[in-house]
C-alpha positions in Angstrom: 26.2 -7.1 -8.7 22.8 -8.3 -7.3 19.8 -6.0 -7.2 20.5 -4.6 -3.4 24.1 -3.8 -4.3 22.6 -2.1 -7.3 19.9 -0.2 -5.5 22.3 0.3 -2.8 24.5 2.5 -5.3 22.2 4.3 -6.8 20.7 5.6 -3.4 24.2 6.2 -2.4 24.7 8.9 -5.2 21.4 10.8 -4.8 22.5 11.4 -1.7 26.0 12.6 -2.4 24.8 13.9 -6.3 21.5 15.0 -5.7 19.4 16.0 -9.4 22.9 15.5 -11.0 22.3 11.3 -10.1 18.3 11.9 -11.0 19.2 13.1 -14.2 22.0 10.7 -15.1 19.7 7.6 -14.3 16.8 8.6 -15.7 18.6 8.9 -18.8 20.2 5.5 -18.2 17.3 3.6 -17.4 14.4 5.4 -18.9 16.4 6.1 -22.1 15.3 10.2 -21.7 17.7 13.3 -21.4 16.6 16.2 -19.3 17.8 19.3 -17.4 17.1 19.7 -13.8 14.2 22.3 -14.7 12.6 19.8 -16.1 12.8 17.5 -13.2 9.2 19.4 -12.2 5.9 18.9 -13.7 5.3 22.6 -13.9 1.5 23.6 -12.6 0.5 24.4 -16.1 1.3 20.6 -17.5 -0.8 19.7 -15.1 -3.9 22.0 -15.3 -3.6 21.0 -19.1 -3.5 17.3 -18.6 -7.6 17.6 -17.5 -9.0 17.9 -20.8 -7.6 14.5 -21.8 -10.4 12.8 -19.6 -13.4 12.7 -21.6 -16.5 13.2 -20.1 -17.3 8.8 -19.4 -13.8 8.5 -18.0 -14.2 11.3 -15.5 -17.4 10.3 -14.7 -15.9 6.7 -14.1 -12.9 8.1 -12.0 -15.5 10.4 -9.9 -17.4 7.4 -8.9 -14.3 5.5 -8.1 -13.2 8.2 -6.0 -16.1 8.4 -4.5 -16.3 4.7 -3.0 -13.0 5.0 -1.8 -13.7 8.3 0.3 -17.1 6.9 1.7 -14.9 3.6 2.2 -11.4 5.1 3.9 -14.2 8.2 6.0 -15.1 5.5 8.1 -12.0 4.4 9.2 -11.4 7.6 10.9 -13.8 6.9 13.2 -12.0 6.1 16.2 -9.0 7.6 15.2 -9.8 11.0 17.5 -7.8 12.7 19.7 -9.1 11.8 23.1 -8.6 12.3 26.8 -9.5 10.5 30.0 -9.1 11.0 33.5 -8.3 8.1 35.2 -9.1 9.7 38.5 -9.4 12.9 39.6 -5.9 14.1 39.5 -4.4 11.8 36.8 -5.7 13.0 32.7 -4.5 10.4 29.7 -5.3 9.9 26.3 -3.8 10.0 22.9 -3.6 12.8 20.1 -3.6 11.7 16.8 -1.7 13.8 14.0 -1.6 13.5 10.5 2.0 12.5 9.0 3.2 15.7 7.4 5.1 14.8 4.1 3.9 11.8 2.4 5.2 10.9 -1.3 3.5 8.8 -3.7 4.9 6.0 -6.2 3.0 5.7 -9.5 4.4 3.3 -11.7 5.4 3.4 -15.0 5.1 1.8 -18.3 2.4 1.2 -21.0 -0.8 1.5 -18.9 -1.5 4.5 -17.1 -2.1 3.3 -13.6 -5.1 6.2 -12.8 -6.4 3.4 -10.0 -3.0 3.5 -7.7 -3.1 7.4 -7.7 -6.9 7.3 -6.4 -5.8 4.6 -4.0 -2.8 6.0 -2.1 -3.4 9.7 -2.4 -7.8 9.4 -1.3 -6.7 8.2 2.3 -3.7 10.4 2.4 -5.7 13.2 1.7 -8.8 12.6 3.9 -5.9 11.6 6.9 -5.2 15.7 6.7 -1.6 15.2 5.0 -0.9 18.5 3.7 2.2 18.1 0.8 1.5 15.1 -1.2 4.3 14.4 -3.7 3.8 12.1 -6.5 6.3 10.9 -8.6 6.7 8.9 -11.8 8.7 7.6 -14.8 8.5 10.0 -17.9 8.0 8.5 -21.5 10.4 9.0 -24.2 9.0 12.5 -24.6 9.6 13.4 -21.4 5.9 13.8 -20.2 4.1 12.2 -18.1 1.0 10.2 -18.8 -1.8 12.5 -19.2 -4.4 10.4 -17.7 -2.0 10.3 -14.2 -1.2 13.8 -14.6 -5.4 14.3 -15.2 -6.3 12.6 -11.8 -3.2 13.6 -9.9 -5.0 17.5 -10.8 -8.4 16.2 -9.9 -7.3 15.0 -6.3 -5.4 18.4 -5.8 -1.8 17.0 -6.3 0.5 20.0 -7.0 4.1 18.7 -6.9 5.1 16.3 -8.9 8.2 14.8 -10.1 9.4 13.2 -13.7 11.6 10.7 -11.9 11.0 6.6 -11.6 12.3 3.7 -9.8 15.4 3.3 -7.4 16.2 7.2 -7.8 12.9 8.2 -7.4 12.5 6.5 -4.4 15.9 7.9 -3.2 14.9 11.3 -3.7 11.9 11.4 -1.9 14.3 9.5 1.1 17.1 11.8 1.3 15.7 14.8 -0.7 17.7 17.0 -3.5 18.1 20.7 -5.0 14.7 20.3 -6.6 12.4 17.4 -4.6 12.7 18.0 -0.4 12.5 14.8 1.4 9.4 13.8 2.7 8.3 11.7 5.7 6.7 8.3 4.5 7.3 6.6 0.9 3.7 4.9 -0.6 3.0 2.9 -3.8 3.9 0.0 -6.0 6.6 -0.5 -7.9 8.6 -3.0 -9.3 11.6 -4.9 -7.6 14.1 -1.8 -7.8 11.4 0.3 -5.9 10.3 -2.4 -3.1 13.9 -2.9 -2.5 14.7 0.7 -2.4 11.7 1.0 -0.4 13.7 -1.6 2.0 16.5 0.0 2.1 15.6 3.7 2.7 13.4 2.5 5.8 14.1 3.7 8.9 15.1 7.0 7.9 11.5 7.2 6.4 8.6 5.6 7.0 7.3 3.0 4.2 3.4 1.3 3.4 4.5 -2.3 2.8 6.9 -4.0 0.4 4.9 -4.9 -2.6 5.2 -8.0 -4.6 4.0 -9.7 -7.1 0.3 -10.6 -7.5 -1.4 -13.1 -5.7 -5.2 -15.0 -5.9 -6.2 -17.9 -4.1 -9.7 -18.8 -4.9 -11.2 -21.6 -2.9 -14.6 -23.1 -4.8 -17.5 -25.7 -4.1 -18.8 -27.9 -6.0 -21.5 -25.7 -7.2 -18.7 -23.0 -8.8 -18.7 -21.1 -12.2 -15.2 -22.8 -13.5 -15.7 -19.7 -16.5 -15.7 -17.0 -13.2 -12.8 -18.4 -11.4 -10.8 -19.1 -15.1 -11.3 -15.4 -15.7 -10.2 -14.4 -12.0 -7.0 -15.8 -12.2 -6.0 -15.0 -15.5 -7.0 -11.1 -14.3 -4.3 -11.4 -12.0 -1.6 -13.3 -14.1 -2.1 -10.0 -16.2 0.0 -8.4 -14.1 3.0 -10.2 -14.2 5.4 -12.8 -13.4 6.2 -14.5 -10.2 3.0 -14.3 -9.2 0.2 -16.8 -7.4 -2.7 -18.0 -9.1 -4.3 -20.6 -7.1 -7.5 -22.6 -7.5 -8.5 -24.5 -4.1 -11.7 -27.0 -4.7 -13.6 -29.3 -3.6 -14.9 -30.5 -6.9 -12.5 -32.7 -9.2 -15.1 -31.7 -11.9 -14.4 -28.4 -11.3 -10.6 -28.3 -11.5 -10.6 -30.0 -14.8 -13.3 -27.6 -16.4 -11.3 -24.5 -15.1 -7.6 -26.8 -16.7 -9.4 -27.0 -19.8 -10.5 -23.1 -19.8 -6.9 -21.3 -19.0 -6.1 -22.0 -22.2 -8.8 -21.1 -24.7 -9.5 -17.8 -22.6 -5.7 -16.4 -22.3 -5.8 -16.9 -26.2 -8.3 -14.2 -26.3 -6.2 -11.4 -24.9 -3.6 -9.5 -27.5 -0.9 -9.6 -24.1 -1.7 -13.7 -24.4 2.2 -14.9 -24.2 2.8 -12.7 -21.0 -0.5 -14.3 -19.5 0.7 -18.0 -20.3 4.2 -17.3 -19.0 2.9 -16.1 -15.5 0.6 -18.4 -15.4 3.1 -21.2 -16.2 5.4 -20.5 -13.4 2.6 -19.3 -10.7 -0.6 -21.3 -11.4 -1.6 -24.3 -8.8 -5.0 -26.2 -8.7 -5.5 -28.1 -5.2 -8.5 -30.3 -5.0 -8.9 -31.3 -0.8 -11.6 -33.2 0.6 -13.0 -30.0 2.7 -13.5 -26.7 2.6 -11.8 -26.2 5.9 -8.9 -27.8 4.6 -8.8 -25.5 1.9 -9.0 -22.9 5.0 -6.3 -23.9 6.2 -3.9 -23.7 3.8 -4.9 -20.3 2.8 -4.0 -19.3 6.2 -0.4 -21.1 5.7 -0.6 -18.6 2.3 -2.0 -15.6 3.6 -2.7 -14.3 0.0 -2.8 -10.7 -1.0 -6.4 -11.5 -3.0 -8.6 -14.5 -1.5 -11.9 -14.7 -3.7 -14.6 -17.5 -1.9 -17.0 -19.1 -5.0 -19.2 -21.3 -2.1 -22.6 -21.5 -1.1 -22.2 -19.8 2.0 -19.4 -17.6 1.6 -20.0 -15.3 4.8 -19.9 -18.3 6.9 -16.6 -19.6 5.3 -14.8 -15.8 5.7 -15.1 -16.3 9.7 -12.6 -18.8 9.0 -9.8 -17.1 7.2 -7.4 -15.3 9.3 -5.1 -14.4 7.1 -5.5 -12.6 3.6 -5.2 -8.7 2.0 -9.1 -8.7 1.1 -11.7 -11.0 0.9 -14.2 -11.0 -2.2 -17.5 -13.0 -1.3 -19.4 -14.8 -3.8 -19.2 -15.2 -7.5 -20.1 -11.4 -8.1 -17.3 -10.3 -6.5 -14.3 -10.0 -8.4 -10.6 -9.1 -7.7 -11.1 -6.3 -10.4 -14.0 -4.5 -8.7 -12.3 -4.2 -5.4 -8.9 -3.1 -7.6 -10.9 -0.3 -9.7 -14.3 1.0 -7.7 -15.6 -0.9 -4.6 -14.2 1.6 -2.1 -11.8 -0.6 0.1 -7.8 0.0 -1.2 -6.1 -2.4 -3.5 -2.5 -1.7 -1.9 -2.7 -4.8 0.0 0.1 -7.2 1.7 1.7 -9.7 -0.4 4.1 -12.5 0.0 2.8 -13.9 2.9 3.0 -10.7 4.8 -1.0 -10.5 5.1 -0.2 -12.8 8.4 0.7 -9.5 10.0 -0.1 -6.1 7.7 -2.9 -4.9 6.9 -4.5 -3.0 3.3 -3.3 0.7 3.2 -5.7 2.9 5.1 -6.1 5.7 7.2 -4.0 4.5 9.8 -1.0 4.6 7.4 -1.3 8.2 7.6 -1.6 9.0 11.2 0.5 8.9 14.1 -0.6 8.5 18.0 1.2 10.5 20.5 -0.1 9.6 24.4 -0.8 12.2 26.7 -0.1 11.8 30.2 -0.5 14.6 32.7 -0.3 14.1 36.9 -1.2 16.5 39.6 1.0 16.5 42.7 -1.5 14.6 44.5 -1.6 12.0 41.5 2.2 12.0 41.4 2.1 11.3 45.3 -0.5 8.3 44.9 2.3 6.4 42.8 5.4 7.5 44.7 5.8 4.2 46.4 5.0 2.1 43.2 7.2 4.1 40.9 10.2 4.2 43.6 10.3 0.1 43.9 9.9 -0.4 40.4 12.8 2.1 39.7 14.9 0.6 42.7 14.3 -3.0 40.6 15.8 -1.3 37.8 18.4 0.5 39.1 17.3 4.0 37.6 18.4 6.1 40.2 17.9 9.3 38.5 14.7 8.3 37.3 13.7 7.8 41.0 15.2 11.2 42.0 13.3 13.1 39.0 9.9 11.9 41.1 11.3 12.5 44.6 12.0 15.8 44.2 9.4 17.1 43.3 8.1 15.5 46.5 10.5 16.4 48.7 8.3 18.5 51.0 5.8 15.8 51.5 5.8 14.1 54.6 
């Protein structure tokens, strides 16, 4: 059975089982037993969960939030409810709404991923969303990380769930006894959650399907082969499958950064993870041009693309397609995954040729407003009546006609 068939099942029995399939995965995948009380992070968990972030850590995760409000505020702007008359008898325009429901994915395992709960619930939040639902693998002793639970409380999340991967996912899709469905699924995950994330869309709404981690990092001559060595081993230290790409100009500078993977990845404890990723996903290109090297990160459209050139402004007017773009060689991947302000749930696998980062805009919906006086209905009788006669919509001719009929 291959992983759709899989996921497939599972979301096929939460919706016919409900917490009865919740419970009976959880304890086959995540090796823990509980009852469906227990399903719920109660309200006290959570209030207790705060004193776990010493002072240096919250003051770290309050600047961190802070970047990525003053970031994510601006993109509101714009995003207003607004009306127009066209003349003086026709009004348009468009209302924005928030999306009601949304639920949030926070990974699992041994790290506590604190920087995906600032990142999908911060836009969420300021969008107007008013339930937020997180939800998130227990550990063997049924709890959930502290320091999630910690800034899950700081950002005001109330509801959350001790439930991971395909079932989770199902859950918040097609809603059970104890979790109530919600309108649009966010977060990464790993391949059971993108693909359940495939497979429940349509009867929610979805960010993106996340992959694995990509950088492409195009460099001049003139480029710090100890930065860009770093920089791609950062991003190899999340997984397999991944990209790790160097693009240069300078032979001298591919060799250096060759000769560098090796002694720095034997400096991390996680080394033999590193070397396996970066084994099956690292590439150096050396091209004559930087504007070759622009064009094939176009071809790539890379979730990451860090620029270590002279003029990197003038080089980003180039790119078309990429997740983020980090300018100069004091900008790396990590800052703008941990504190910069801009979101780090960006498009992978090539998909940053047509989606965008998470924002705002993920959180919103656009309803147009249209509203005719008779006089502006009468102005576009003859218009509307051909294009309907084209068309053949008889009844959709008739539904403007009679309201007309009196009209000579």
């Amino acid at each position: 059975m291959n992983i759709e068939q899989t996921v497939k099942k599972i979301i096929n029995d939460v919706r016919a089982n409900g917490d009865k399939a919740l419970l009976s995965y959880t304890k086959k995948f995540d090796g823990v037993s509980m009852t469906k009380t227990q399903l719920k992070v109660s309200k006290q968990e959570i209030k207790d969960s705060r004193s776990v972030l010493r002072d240096d850590i919250f003051k770290a995760v309050k600047e961190a939030k802070r970047n990525i409000e003053n970031f994510h505020k601006k993109q509101i702007h714009g995003r207003k409810t607004w009306y127009r008359g066209s003349t003086k008898t026709v009004l348009l325009g468009e209302r924005y709404t928030p999306i009601e429901s949304v639920g949030v994915y926070i990974p699992g395992g041994t790290a506590p991923l604190v920087s995906s709960v600032l990142m999908t619930v911060i836009p969420a939040r300021l969008a107007g969303v008013k339930r937020i639902v997180a939800v998130t693998p227990p550990q063997k002793n049924k709890q959930i990380n502290k320091y999630i639970l910690a800034v899950l409380d700081f950002l005001r999340v109330r509801e959350v769930y001790r439930i991971g991967g395909a079932q989770a996912i199902a859950a918040l899709a097609v809603g059970t006894k104890t979790i109530s469905k919600v309108d649009k699924i966010v977060g990464p995950g790993n391949i059971y959650v993108s693909v359940a994330k495939k497979l429940v869309y349509g009867a929610v709404d979805i960010d993106m399907i996340a992959g694995p981690s990509e950088i492409v990092i195009i460099a001049d001559k003139d480029a710090n082969p100890k930065y860009i060595t770093a920089d791609l081993i950062s991003q190899a230290e999340h997984g397999e499958n991944g990209k790790f790409i160097l693009i240069t100009t300078s032979k001298l500078v591919a060799e250096k950064v060759n000769a560098l993977i090796k002694k720095q990845v034997a400096l991390f404890p996680g080394k033999k993870a590193i070397e396996k990723s970066l084994d099956k996903g690292k590439k150096i290109l050396i091209v004559k041009t930087l504007d070759n090297a622009v064009s094939i990160v176009n071809q790539i459209a890379p979730e990451h693309l860090e620029l270590h050139v002279s003029k990197p402004q003038r080089l980003a007017k180039k790119i078309k397609n990429t997740g983020a773009i980090f300018l100069g060689e004091y900008s790396p991947v990590a800052v703008g995954d941990y504190i910069a302000g801009p979101n780090h749930v960006l498009p992978t696998g090539g998909m940053a040729r047509v989606f965008s980062p998470l924002s705002i805009d993920d959180f919103l919906k656009k309803s147009s407003v249209i509203c005719y006086s008779r006089k502006g209905l009468k102005n576009v009788k003859k218009s509307l009546s051909l294009l309907a006669d084209l068309e053949g919509m008889d009844a959709h001719k008739k539904s403007l006609l009679i309201r007309l009929e009196h009209e000579s």
